[in-house]
Each structure stands twice: as structure tokens, then as C-alpha cells.
N, C-alpha and C positions, 0 to 999 in steps of 0.2 A: 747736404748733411752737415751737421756741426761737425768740429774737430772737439776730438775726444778732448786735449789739454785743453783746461780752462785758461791756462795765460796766453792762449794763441789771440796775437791781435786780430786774426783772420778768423776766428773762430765767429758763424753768426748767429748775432741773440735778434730778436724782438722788440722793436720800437711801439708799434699801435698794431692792434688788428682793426678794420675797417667794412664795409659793404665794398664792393669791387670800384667802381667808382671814384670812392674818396681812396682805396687805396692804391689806384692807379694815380689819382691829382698829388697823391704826396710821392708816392713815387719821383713825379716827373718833377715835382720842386726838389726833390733831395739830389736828384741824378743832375740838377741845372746846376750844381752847389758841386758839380765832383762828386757825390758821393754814389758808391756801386749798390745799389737796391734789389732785392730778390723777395717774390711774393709767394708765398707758400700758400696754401689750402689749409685749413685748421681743422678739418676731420682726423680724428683720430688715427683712420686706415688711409687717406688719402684715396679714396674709390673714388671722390663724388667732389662738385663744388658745393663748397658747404656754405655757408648766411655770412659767412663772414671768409676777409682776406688777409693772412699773417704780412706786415709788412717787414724786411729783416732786413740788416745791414749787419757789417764788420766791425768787430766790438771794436776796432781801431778810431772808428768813425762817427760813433756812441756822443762824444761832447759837440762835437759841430751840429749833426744830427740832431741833437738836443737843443740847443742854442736855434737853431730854423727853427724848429714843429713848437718851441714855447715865444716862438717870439709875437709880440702883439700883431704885427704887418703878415702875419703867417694866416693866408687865408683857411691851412688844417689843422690849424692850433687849438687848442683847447677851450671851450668856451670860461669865460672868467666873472661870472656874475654868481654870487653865492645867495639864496634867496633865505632871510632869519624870520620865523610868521616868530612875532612876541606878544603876550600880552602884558606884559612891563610889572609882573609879579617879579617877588626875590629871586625865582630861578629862571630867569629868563634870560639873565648877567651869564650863565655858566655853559647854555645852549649859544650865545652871542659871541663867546671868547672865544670857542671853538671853530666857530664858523670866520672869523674874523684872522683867527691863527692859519686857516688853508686859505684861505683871499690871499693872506700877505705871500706866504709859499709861493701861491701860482703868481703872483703880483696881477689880482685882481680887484675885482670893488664887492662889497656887500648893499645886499637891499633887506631895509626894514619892513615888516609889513606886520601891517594892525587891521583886524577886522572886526569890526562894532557891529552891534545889535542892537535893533530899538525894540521896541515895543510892539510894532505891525508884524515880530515872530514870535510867536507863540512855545516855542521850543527852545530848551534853552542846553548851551554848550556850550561846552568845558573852555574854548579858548578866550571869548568873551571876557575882560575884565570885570572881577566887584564891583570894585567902586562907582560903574556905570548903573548898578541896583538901587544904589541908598536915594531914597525917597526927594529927597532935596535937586536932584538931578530929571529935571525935565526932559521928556526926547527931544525938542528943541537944542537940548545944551549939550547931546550926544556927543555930536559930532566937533565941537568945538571942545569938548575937555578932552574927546579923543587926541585931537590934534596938539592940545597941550601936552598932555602925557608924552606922547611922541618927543617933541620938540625935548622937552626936559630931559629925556633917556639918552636923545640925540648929543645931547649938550653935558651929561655923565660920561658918555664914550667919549668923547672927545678930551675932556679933563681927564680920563685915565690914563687915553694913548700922550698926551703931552705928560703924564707925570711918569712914563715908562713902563704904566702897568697893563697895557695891552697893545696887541701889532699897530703898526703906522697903517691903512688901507683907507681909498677911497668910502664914505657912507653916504646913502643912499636912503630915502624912507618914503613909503608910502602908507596914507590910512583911506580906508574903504569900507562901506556901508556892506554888509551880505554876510550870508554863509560862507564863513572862515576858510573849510577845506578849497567849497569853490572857486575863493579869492585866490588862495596859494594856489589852485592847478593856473586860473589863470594869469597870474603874474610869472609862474613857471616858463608859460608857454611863451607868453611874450615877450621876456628877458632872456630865452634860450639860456636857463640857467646850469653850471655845471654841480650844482650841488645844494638839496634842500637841506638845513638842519634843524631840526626841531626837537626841543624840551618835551619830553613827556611824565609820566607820574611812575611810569616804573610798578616796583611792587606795592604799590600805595594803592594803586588803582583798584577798585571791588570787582571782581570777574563781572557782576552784572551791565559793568558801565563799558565793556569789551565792545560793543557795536558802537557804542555813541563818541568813539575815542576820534577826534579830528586826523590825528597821526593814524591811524588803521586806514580812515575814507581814504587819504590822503595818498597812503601807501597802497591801496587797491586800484585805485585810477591813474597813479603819476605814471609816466615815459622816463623821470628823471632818478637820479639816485637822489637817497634820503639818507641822513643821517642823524637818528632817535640818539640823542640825552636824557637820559633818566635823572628823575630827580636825586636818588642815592646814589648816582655815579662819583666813584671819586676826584677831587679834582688835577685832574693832570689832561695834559696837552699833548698834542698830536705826537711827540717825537718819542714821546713816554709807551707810544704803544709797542711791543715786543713781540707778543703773543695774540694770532689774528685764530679763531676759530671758524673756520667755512664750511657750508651747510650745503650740501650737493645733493643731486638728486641722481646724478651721475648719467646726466645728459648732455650732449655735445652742445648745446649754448649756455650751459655750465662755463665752457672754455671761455667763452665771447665775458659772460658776467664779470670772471676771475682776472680777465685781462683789463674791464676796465676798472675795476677794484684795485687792481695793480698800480694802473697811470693817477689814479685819484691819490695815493698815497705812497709814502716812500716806504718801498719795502723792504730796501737791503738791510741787509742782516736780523730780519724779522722770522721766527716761528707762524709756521699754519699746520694748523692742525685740521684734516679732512673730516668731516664728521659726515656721513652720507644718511640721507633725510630719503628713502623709500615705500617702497608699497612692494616691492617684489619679496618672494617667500624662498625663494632660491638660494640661499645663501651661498653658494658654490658661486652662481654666477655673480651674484651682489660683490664678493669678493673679487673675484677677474677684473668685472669691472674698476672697482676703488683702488686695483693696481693698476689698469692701464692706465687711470685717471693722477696713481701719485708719480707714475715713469715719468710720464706726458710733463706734469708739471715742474721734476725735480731735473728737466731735461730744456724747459724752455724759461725757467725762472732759477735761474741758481743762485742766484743775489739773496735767496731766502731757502728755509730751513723747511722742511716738508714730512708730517707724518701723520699716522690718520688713527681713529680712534673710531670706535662701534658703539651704538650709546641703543638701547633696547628700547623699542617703540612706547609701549606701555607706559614706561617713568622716563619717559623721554625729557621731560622738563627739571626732574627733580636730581636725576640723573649728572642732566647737563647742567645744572648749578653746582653741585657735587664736583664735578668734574675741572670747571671752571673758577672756583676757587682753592682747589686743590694746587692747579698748574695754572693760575696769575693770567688766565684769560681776559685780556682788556677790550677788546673787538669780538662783533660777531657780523659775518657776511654772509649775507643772504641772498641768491639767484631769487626773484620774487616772480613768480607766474601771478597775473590779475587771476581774482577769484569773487564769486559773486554773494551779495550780500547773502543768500540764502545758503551757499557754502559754508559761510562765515558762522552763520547762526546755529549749524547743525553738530560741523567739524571744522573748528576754528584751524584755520594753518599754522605751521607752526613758527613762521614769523609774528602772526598776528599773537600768540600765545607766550614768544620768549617776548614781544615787546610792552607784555603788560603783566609778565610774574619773574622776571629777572632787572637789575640793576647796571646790566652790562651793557653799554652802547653798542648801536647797532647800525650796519650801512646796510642799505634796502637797493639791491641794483636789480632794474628789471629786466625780466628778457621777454 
């Protein structure tokens, strides 16, 4: 059990939750290091072994512990490859900075990725560069202006971070003939990336173009977190966020999504506000629930400010704009269950729905 006084160095928080496995391997690296390890169960009631293993230590022991689990030779370290899909429009610079701003954080590298279209698809999408259309540009020359493009954007990042106007981080780029989303799952998979971020169009976008959106495929198939840039987001930077809005269904891998939303970003002295995303008509229980869910939290995350808010199914969206610029909501986190194109089509989810009629960036963690 914790100890009630938060200033007890002996008092234990929460490093990673893990599958049983990898939180036994960090276990045994922490414990080789001195340091005392205790794994908890992450069920709320503790009846059951649940999908995931709390890993805890002695908040006395919190910087060494930190310093192992982030360090590159750290076989349970974080993975450090941040994956940018661009297609080297004006706002592709603001999804790039951002992604470029958590590389340096974790001291990792970023990868570029550009996926061109020729002429043998007949279907055309949103990620695709213009300038690959204008009549002068043979499918021949696809591929070689793509790569120029590239080089040049390469070569703009570069001249920013030498003039101080973006993080020092390794880059990385790659360009690739195909289907854009396809590209990004599979450069995803193969870079075991810790984090996709992608530009999207925000409230720009016409509801009709809701299925064809690369960023929706992309968030319905990925394994990894995603993190949507809208075009009208304002410009500020990771450390500017304050106010995180999370979107719960008030399901125990809720717990698992929140924690790794946690490690992805620094949360002390950050507001969340609970916003529960249900189907149940119970309101009695809906409410039990969204308390054991704000104990739970306000009890293994103290570093952060925790309160929860009821937002009415119907104007659910109009609602939570409303609400969201009221109280300076800069983040919204989403537990994202996969859902099927035909889902999509009927009753759009409502990640798919806040990420194409609201301006507010968004991190997409799946469970």
C-alpha cells in the first residue's frame, strides 16, 4: 500500500505498467541496480491477473530508476524512433516541430516519410503532394522530384536546428511509391516506432471526406500511438500543454492506455480532466464507475491534477468544444479500440469525429 504522506521517500509510485514478462525483465534490471521493486496487478479490485503488470518502486529511487529504464543500452527502455508521414505542404513544418520536440525529450531520432502516387492509382488522397499533378511532371519524374522535395525539406530542418529555431535530433527520411496510410503502418512496424505524428486538416475538412481521411485509416489499423496536428492548432510546444482532456470508456485497459499516455509525456503538474465516452444508460453506475476511475487515478498519478466532467451524448461534440475552450483544453487522449470501416460509415467514433471537427490535437493510444 502507499503511505498516505506524499513526502515519504518510501512511499511507492509507478514507473511502467508492462505484460508480465517485460515487467518481470525490468524488474530484475532495476533489482541488479539496488533498487527494491514491487509488481502490483492493475485491476481495479485486484480479484484477477489483469493484461497488464504495475511496476513500482520507492519514490526515493524514482531518479536512478529513471536514468536505467531511459537509458539507450536499456534493453526495457523506450523505444526512440518518432515516425513524421509529410507531404512537404506549409503545414507539414508544425506536425514536424512537434514530433522533432519529443525525439529531443526522449533523445531520440526522427523518420521522414513521403508517399507518392503515380498514375497506375486511380484514386486519389489527401496525402499525396500537388505539385506531383501539374501536367509538366511525367510519372517517370515522380519519383525523382519526390526525392527532391524530400532532400530540400531535409536540408530546411537542418538550417533551422543550426539557427536555434528547432530541437538538435538525429533525421532520418524515407520516400516510397504506394498507398500512404499502408506506407506509415509499414514503416511503423519496422522502426518499432514510439510515436506517429501527423498533420491533419482539423475543422477544414468537409464531414464527406471523413472516410478517405489517411489519419482515420491510419488510426483504425495502427498498434502504435498517434499524435493528430490539426491545421488550426495553435502554435505551441509540448511543455505548453497544461490541460489534457481524457476520454474514457471506463474500462480497465483504460488504466493500461492512461499510463502509457503518461510515460509519452511529462505530466507533473498537468490538469486531466475525465471525460467518460459510454453507451451505458445507468447513470448511478456510469457515476461509481468515473469515481473509482478518478480515486484510482488521483491515487497512482499525483504529479497531476485530476477532475472529471459529463459531456451529454447527443452534442457530444459541440458540447466538448464549448467546453474545451472555455477551460484552455490543449490535449485530448483517447483509449482507441480498432473499429471497422463499416462502423465508421454508419456511427463514426468519436475519435474519428473529434479528429475532423475540432482544432485541438490529439494522442490516439490503442488498446
Amino acid at each position: 500500500m502507499d503511505n498516505k504522506n506524499n513526502n515519504d521517500p518510501n512511499r511507492l509510485i509507478t514507473v511502467a505498467i508492462h505484460t508480465f514478462d517485460r515487467a518481470v525483465e525490468l524488474k530484475n534490471t532495476l533489482e541488479e541496480e539496488g533498487i527494491e521493486v514491487v509488481l502490483h496487478n492493475v485491476n481495479l479490485d485486484e480479484k484477477v491477473v489483469a493484461s497488464g503488470v504495475r511496476v513500482r518502486i520507492r519514490e526515493r529511487d524514482l531518479p536512478q530508476a529513471l536514468q536505467i529504464i531511459e537509458s539507450p543500452e536499456s534493453t526495457t527502455s523506450d523505444k526512440r524512433c518518432v515516425l513524421l508521414p509529410v507531404d512537404f505542404g506549409k503545414y507539414s513544418l508544425k506536425s514536424v516541430r512537434l514530433g522533432m520536440e519529443y525525439a529531443r525529450r526522449n533523445r531520440g531520432k526522427v523518420l521522414l516519410l513521403h508517399s507518392y502516387i503515380n498514375e497506375r492509382h486511380t484514386m486519389s488522397l489527401p496525402f499525396g503532394s500537388d505539385r506531383y499533378d501539374s501536367p509538366e511532371n511525367e510519372v517517370k519524374d515522380i519519383k525523382k522530384n519526390a526525392k527532391q522535395c524530400m532532400a530540400d525539406f531535409v536540408q530546411m530542418l537542418k538550417d533551422k536546428i543550426a539557427a536555434g529555431e528547432l530541437p538538435k535530433v538525429k533525421i532520418e527520411s524515407k520516400v516510397t511509391e504506394g498507398i500512404p496510410e499502408e506506407q506509415i503502418l509499414h514503416y511503423a512496424q519496422k522502426y518499432d516506432v514510439s510515436l506517429i505524428v501527423m498533420g491533419t486538416s482539423g475543422t477544414n475538412r468537409r464531414r464527406q471526406n471523413l472516410i478517405g481521411s489517411v489519419a482515420g485509416e491510419v488510426m483504425d489499423a495502427c498498434k502504435f500511438p498517434i499524435f493528430t496536428v490539426p491545421i488550426g492548432m495553435p502554435d505551441v510546444g509540448l511543455t505548453d500543454i497544461t490541460h489534457v482532456a481524457f476520454f474514457s470508456n471506463l474500462i480497465q485497459q483504460d488504466l493500461l492506455s492512461f499510463d502509457r499516455f503518461a510515460r509519452l509525456f511529462n505530466m507533473r503538474g498537468v490538469d486531466v480532466t475525465i471525460i467518460p465516452v459510454v453507451e451505458k444508460k445507468d447513470r448511478k453506475l456510469v457515476d461509481q464507475s468515473l469515481q473509482q476511475l478518478l480515486q484510482y487515478c488521483r491515487e497512482h498519478y499525483p504529479e497531476c491534477n485530476f477532475k472529471t466532467k459529463r459531456i451529454a451524448a447527443k452534442t457530444f461534440i459541440e458540447s466538448f468544444a464549448q467546453f474545451a475552450k472555455e477551460d484552455n483544453v490543449q490535449l485530448i487522449a483517447v483509449p482507441n479500440k480498432k473499429s471497422s470501416i463499416f462502423s465508421r460509415l454508419f456511427n463514426p467514433s468519436i475519435a474519428h469525429r473529434v479528429l475532423f471537427q475540432t482544432d485541438t490535437p490529439m494522442l490516439v493510444v490503442p488498446v
